[in-house]
C-alpha positions in Angstrom: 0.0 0.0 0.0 2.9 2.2 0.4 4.6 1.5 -2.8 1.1 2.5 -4.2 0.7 5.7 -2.2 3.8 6.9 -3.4 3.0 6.2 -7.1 0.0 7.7 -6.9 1.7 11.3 -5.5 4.6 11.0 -8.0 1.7 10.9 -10.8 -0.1 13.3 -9.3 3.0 15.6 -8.7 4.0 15.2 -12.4 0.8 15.7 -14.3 0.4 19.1 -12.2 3.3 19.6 -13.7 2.8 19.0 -17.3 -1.3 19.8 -17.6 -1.4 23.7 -18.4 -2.9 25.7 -15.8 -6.2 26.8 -17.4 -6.8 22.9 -17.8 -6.0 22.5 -13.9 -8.5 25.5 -13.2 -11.4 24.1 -15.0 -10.5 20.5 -13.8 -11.4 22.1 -10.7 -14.9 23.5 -11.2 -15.7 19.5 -11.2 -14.4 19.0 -7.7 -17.2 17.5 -5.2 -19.2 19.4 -2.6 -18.5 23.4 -4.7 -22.5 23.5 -5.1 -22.3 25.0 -8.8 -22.1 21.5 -11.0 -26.1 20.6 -9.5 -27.5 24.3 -10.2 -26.2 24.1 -14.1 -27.4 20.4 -14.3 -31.1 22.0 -12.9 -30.9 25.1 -14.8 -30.0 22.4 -17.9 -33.2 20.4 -16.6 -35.5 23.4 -16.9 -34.6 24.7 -20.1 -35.9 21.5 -21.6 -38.7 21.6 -19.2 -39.9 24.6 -20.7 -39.1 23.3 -24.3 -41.2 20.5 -23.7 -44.0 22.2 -22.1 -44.8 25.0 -24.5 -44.6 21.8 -27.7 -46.6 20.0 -25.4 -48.9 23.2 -25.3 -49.1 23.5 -29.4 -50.0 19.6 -29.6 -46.2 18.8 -29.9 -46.4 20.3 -33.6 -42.9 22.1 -33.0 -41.5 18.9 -32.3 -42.5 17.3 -35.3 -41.2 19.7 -37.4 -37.7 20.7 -35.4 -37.4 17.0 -36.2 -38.0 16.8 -40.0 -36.3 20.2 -40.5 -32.9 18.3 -38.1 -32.9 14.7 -40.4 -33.1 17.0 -43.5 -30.0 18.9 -42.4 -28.3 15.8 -41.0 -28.8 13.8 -44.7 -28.4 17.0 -46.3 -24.6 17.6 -44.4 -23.7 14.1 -44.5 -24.0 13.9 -48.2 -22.2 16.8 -48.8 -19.4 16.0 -45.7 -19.3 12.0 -44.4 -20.1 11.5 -40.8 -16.8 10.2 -40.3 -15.9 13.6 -40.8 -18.5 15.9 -40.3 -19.4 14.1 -37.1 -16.5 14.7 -35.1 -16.0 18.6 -36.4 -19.5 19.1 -35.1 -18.5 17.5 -32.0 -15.2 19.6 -31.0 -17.0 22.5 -32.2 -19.8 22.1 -29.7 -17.2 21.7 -27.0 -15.3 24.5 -27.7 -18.6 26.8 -27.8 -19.5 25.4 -24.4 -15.6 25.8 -23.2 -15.7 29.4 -24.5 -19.4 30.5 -23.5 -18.4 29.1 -19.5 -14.9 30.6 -19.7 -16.2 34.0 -20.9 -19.6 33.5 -18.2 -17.0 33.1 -15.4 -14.7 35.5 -16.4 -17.4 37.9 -16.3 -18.5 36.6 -12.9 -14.9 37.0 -11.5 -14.3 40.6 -12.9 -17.7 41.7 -10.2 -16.7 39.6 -7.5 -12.8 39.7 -7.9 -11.6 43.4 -9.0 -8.3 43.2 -8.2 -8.2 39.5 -9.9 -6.5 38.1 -6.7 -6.2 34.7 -7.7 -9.0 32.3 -9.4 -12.9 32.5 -8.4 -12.5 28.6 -8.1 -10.1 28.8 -6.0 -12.0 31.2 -3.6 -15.0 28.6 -3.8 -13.3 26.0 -2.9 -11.5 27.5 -0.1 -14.7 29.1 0.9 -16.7 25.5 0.8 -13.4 24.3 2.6 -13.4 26.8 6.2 -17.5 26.2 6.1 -17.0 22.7 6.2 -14.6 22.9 9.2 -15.3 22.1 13.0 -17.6 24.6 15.2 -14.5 26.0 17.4 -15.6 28.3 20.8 -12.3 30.0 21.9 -12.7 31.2 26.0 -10.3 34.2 26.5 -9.0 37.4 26.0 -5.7 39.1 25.2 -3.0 39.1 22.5 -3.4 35.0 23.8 -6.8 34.8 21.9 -5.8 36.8 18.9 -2.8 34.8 18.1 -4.5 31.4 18.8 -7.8 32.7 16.0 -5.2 34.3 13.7 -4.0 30.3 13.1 -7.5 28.9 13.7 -9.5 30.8 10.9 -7.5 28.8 8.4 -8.7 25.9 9.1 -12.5 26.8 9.9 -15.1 29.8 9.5 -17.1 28.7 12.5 -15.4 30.2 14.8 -16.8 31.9 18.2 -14.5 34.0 20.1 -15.7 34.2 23.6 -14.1 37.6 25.4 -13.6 39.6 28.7 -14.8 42.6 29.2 -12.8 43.2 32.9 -10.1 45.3 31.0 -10.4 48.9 32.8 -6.8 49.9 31.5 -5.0 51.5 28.9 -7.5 53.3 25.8 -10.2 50.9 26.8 -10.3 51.7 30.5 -10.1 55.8 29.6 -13.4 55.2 27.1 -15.2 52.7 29.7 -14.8 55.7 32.4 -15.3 58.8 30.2 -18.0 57.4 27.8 -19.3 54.2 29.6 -19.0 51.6 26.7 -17.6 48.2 27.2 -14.2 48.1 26.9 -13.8 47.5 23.3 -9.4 46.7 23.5 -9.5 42.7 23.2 -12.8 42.9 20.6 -10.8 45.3 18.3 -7.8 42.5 18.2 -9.8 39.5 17.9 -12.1 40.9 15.2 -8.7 42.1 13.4 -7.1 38.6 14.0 -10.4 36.9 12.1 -10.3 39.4 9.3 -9.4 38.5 5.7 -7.4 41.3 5.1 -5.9 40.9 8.5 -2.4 42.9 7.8 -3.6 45.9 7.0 -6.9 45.8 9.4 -4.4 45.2 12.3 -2.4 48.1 11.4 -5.2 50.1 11.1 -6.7 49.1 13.8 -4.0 49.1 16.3 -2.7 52.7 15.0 -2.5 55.1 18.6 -2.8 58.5 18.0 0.2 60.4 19.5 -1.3 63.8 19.5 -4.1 65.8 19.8 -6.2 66.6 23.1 -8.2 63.7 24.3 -7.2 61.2 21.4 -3.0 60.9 22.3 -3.2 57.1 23.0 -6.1 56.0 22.1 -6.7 53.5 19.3 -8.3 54.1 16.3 -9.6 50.1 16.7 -11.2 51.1 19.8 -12.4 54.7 18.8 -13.9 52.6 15.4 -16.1 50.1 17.8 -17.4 53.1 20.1 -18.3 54.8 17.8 -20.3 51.7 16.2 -21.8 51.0 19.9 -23.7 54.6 19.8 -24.6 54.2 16.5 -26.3 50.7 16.7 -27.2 51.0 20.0 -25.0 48.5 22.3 -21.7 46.7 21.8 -23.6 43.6 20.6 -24.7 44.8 17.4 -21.6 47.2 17.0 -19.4 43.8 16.7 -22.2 42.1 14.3 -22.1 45.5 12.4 -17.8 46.0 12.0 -17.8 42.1 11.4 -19.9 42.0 8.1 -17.9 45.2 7.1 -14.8 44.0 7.6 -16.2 40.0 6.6 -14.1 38.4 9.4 -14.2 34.9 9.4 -16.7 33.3 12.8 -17.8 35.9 15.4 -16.7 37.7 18.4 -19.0 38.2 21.4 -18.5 39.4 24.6 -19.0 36.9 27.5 -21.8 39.7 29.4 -23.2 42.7 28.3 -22.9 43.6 32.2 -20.6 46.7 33.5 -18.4 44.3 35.1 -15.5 44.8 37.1 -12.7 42.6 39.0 -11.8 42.7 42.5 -8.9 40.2 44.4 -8.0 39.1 47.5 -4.2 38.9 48.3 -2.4 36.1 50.5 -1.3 39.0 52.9 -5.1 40.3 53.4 -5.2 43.2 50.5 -8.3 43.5 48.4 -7.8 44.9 44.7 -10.7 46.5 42.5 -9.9 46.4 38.7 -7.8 44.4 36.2 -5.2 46.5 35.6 -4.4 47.1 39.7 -4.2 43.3 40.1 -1.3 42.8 38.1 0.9 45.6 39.5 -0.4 44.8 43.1 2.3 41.9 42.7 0.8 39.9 45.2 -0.7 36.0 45.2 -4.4 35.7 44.6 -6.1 33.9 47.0 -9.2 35.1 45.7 -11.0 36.6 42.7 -14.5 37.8 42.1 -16.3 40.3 40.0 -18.7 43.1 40.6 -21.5 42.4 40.1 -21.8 39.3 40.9 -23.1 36.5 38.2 -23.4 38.9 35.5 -25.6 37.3 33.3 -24.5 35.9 30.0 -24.7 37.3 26.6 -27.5 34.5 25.2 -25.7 34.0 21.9 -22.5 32.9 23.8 -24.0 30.2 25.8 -25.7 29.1 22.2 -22.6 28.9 20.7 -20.9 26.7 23.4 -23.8 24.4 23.1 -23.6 23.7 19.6 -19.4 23.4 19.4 -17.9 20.4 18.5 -14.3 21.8 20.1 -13.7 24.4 22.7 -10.8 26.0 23.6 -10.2 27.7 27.1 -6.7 30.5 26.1 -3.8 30.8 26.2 -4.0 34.0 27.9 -3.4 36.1 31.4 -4.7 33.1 33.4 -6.9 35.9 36.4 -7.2 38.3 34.5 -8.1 37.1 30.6 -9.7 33.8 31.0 -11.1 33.4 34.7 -13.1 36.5 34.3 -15.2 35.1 31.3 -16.2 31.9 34.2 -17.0 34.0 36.3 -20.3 34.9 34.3 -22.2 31.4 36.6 -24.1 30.9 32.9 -20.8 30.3 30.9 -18.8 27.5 32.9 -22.1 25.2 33.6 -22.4 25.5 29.7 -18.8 24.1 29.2 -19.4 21.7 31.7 -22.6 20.0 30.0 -21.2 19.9 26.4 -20.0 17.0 24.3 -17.5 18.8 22.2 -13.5 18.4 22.8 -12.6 21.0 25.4 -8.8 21.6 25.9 -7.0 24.4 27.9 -3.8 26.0 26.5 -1.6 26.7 28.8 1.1 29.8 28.8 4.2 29.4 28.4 5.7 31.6 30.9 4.6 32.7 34.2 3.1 36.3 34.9 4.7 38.7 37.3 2.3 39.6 40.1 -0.6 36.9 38.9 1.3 33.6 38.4 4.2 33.8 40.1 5.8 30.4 40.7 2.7 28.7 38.9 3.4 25.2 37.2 1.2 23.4 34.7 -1.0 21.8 37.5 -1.6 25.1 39.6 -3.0 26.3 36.3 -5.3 23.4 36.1 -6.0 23.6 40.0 -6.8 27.5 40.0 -9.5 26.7 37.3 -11.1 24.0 38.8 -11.5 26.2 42.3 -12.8 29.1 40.1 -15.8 27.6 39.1 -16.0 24.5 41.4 -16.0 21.6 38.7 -14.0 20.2 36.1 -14.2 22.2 32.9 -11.6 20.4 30.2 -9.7 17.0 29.4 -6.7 17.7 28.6 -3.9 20.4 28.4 -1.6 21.8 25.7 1.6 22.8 26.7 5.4 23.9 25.4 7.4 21.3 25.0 11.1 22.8 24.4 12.5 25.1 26.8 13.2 28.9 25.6 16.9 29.7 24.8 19.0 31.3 27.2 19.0 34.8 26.1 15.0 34.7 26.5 15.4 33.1 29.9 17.5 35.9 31.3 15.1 38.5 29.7 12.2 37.6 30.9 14.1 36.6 34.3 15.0 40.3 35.0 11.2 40.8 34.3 10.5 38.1 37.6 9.0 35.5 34.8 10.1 32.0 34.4 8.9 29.0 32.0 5.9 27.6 33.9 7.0 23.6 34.8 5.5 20.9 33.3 5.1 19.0 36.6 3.3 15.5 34.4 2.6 14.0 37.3 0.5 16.0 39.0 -1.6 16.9 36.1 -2.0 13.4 35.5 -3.5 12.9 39.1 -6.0 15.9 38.4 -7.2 13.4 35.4 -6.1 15.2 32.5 -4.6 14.5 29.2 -1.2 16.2 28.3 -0.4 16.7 24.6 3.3 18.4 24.5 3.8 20.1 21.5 6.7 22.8 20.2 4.1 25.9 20.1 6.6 28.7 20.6 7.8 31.6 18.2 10.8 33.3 20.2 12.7 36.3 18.6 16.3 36.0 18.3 16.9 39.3 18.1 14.9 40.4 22.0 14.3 36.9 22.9 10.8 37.8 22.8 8.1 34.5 23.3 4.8 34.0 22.0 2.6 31.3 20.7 3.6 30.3 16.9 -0.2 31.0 15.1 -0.3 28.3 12.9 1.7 25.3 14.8 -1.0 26.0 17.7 -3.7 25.5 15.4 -2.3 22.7 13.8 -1.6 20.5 17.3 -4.8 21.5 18.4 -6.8 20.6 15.1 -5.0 17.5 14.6 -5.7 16.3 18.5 -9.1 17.2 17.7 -9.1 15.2 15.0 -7.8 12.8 16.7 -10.4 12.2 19.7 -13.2 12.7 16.8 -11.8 10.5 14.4 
């Protein structure tokens, strides 16, 4: 069977090779599951339909005579032409009309749809038939964690559900929560950038901070873009459903609570922080958390999409103050908690100064489990190779450190490890981060995996 395989991909790999690429192109239009071969066959069907109905009308008299007048062209061609010749000339020439007719059709087509003639429509159907096709994913989180993971997931589906905090009371989109009173719009903005098409230049766009100008130096035009949508349409909700279709991101973004919520935390050494951003730089360890108000209620179409997902995804992200925040809306983790689908937690790769100090793989797990009482997820991504020296000392004068695999442990909490090389590190600032598309890859293919 292998011997076959092989054959079969060395033909394969030389007839791309020597068909032209037009031929490739239209080979394609034939390809299963496009939905365009069916319609044409129907739209074939009706034609004669309608030819047969309107003879059938007139007491079938056309036919008789589109007949007659057909054998006396036939006899009168063949005589003149034999039908060893005539028959096949016909023949090409009928292909070549039909060839032409659906070349210049699509062309046409393409031109409207395609402007900039970016590639081939087929192509775009296909890939478009493709990502609808793919797994109902619900990502749980918030940060530049859940931005990286959905820039790697969208190629792989459109269903995507990106399920984010609103705790963020800092930076631009704590200044527009105070002044104006919208939801802080910061972790929206990069996810719905993340999921766009034209994701390069939307992120630019909308990460660009002003640096001038009274009342707009650091804000982001991102942020300014969806406040602006929120008076317009009338809540955040429909401001997100709104910049989505413009921009024609791939999935949706929702906000875990429409509710003005805001974090508070109880220290080891008895303080009690109020707000997101004072948690962090209280650089204390949270024995605690909590939000005010308490049980916000759930944005409906969140719940809905965690009830229909076949895989859900809990970060990576700030583990108190990107993810936990989102279960602490009651409606959200008893959701997770009944489904069927896959559910997997992503954990960081390094620890966080003043919120994870210390942490290992299995304090993660542990912290989450005491959050919302229960068991939310089977199993646990996590970095396999350790980060190069220059990174280690970096982020060590920062207080962070690789958070430890401890496999035991997480083992004993009942959960499945999958160790996987997920990291992108910058060689020239020994910068880490998740790698986009080797995240969504492991995950996709683990998925697979368990579903297969």
């Amino acid at each position: 069977m292998g011997l076959f395989k092989q054959a079969f991909q060395a033909l394969k790999q030389e007839s791309r090779y020597r068909t032209p690429p037009r031929v490739n192109q239209w080979f394609k239009w034939l390809a299963p599951g496009l939905l365009v071969k069916r319609w044409l066959l129907i739209s074939a069907a009706g034609v004669i339909c309608v030819t047969l109905g309107l003879a059938i009308w007139s007491n079938l008299t056309p036919i008789y005579y589109i007949s007659e007048f057909t054998r006396d062209l036939l006899r009168t061609i063949t005589r003149l032409v034999p039908n060893y010749i005539s028959g096949p000339i016909v023949l090409i020439s009928g292909i070549l009309l039909i060839l032409w007719g659906q070349t210049r059709s699509l062309g046409s087509i393409t031109e409207v749809l395609m402007p900039e003639g970016n590639g081939e429509l087929i192509d775009v159907l296909m890939t478009h038939r493709r990502l609808h096709r793919g797994p109902k994913i619900v990502v749980i989180g918030g940060g530049t964690g859940l931005s990286t993971l959905l820039r790697g997931l969208k190629t792989y589906s459109a269903n995507i559900t990106a399920i984010v905090t609103v705790a963020d009371d800092g930076g631009s989109s704590g200044r527009l929560r105070r002044e104006i009173g919208v939801l802080p719009p910061g972790d929206i903005r990069n996810c719905i950038a993340a999921l766009a098409d034209e994701e390069k230049l939307l992120t630019e766009l909308f990460q660009y901070r002003f640096q001038a100008g009274d009342g707009l130096a650091g804000h982001s035009f991102g942020n300014l873009f969806l406040t602006v949508m929120s008076e317009v349409t009338g809540d955040i909700e429909r401001a997100i459903a709104a910049s989505s279709k413009v921009l024609a991101i791939r999935g949706q973004v929702l906000p875990s609570t429409l509710s003005d919520v805001s974090l508070w935390a109880e220290l080891a050494d008895g303080r009690r922080i109020e707000g997101e951003s004072n948690i962090t730089e209280a650089k204390g360890r949270i024995v605690r958390i909590g939000c005010t108000p308490e049980n916000p209620p759930a944005l409906p179409k969140a719940i809905q999409a965690i009830q229909e997902a076949d895989f859900l995804i809990m970060g990576p992200g700030s583990l108190y103050t990107s993810i936990v925040p989102n279960l602490l809306v009651p409606e959200i983790p008893a959701a997770i908690a009944q489904s069927k689908a896959a559910r997997i937690y992503v954990c960081n790769i390094m620890t966080q100064p003043g919120e994870t100090d210390g942490f290992t793989v299995a304090d993660h797990i542990r912290t989450l489990d005491r959050v919302v009482g229960q068991r939310l997820f089977d199993a646990v991504l996590v970095q396999k190779t350790s980060p190069s020296a220059q990174s280690l000392i970096r982020y060590a004068q920062e207080g962070s450190h690789p958070v430890f695999f401890d496999r035991e442990d997480v083992i004993r909490l009942g959960r499945r490890a999958i160790v996987a090389n997920i990291m992108d590190e910058d060689a020239e600032t020994g910068f880490l981060r998740h790698n986009s598309d080797r995240l969504a890859r492991v995950l996709l293919r683990w998925y697979g995996r368990i579903r297969g």
